[in-house]
C-alpha positions as CSV (number, residue, x, y, z in Angstrom):
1,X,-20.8,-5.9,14.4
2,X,-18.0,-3.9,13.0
3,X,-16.9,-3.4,8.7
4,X,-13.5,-2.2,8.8
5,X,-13.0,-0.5,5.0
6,X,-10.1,0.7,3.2
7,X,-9.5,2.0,-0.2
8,X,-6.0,1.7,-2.2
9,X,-5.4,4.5,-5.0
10,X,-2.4,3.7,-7.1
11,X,-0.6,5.3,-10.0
12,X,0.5,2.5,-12.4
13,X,3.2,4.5,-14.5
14,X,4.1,1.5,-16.5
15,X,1.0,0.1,-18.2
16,X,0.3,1.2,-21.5
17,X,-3.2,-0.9,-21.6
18,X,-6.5,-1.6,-19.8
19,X,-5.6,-5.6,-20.5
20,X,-2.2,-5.0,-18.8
21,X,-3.6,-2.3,-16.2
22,X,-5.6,-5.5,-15.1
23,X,-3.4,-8.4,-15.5
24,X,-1.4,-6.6,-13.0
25,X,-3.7,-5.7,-10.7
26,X,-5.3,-9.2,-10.6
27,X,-3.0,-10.8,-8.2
28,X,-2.9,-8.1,-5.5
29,X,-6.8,-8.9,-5.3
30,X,-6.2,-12.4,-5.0
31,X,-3.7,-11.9,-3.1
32,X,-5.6,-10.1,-0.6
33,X,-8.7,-12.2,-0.6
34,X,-7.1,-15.7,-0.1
35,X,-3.9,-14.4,2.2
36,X,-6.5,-11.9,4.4
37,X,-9.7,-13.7,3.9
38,X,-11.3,-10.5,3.2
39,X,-13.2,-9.3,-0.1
40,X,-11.2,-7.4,-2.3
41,X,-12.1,-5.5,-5.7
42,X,-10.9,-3.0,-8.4
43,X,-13.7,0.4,-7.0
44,X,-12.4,3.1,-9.4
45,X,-10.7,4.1,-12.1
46,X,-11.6,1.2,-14.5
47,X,-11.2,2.7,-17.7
48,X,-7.5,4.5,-17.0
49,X,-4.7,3.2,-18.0
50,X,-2.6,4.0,-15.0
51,X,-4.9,4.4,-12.2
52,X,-6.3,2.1,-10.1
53,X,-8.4,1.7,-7.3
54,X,-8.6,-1.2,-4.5
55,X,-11.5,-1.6,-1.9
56,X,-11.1,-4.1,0.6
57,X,-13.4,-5.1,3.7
58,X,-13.9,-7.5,6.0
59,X,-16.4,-7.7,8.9
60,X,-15.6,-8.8,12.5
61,X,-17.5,-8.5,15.9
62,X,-15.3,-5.4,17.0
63,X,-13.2,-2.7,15.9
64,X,-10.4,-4.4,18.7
65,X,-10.8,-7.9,16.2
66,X,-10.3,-5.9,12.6
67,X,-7.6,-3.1,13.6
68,X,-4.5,-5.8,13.7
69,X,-6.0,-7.6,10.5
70,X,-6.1,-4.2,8.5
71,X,-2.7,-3.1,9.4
72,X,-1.5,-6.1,8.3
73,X,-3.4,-5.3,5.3
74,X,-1.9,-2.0,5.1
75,X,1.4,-3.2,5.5
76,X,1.5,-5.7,2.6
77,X,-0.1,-3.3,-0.3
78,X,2.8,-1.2,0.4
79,X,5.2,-3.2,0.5
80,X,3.5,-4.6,-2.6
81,X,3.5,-1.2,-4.1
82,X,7.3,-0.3,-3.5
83,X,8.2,-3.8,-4.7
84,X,6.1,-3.5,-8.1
85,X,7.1,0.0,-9.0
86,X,3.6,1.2,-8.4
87,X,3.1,4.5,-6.0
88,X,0.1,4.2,-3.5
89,X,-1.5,7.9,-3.9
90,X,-3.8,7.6,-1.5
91,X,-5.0,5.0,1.7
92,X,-8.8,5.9,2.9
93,X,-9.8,3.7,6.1
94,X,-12.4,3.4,8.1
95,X,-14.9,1.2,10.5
96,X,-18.3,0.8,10.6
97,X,-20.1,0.3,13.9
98,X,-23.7,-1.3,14.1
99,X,-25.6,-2.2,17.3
100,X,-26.1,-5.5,18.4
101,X,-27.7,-6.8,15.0
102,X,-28.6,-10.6,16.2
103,X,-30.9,-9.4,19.7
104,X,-34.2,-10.0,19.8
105,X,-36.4,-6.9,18.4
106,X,-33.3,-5.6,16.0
107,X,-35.0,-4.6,12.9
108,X,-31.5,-4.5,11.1
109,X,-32.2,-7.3,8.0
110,X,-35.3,-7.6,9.0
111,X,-38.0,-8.8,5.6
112,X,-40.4,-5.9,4.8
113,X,-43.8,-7.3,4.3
114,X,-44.8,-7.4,0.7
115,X,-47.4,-5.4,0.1
C-alpha cells in the first residue's frame, strides 16, 4: 500500500477576511475531492487572511498507480492558481510506502488487547 501526499501553500493577495479567505478556498477542495476522488483539506494557516494551506492524499496499491493521479493533481491547482490570481508559494509531495498490510501475520491495524 502506497499514500501519495502533497501540500499546496498559497498567497491569497486579494482577501481582506477569514469568511472570504474561505469562501474562496472552498471550491478548490471540492473540486479536488469529487474531480480526483481524493481527500482534500485546508492544513495551515487558518487564521490568516491571505495564506492558505491545501493537503491532499489519496491511497493506491503502488507508487506506479498514484504518480499519474497526482500530477494531474498538480497540474490543475496551478492552473487553478494562475487562473484565480492566487500564487502557489510552495508544492511539498511525497509517498508513503507500507509492506504488504493484508498478509497473514501483518501486525499493521492490528486490535491491541485491552488490558
Amino acid at each position: 500500500m502506497v499514500v501519495a501526499l502533497a501540500v499546496f501553500d498559497f498567497h491569497l493577495p486579494s482577501c481582506r477576511g477569514l469568511k472570504e479567505k474561505r469562501a474562496f478556498m472552498r471550491p478548490l477542495k471540492a473540486r479536488l475531492r469529487t474531480g480526483f476522488e481524493i481527500s482534500a483539506a485546508e492544513v495551515a494557516h487558518q487564521d490568516l487572511l491571505q495564506r492558505a494551506a491545501v493537503g491532499v492524499v489519496a491511497v493506491g496499491p503502488d507508487r506506479s498507480a498514484l504518480e499519474p493521479l497526482l500530477s494531474k493533481v498538480v497540474d490543475y491547482v496551478e492552473g487553478w492558481a494562475e487562473e484565480s490570481g492566487v500564487e502557489l508559494t510552495s508544492l511539498r509531495s511525497e509517498f508513503l510506502e507500507y509492506g504488504d498490510v493484508g498478509a497473514a501475520g501483518s501486525s499493521f491495524g492490528a486490535a491491541e488487547e485491552p488490558s
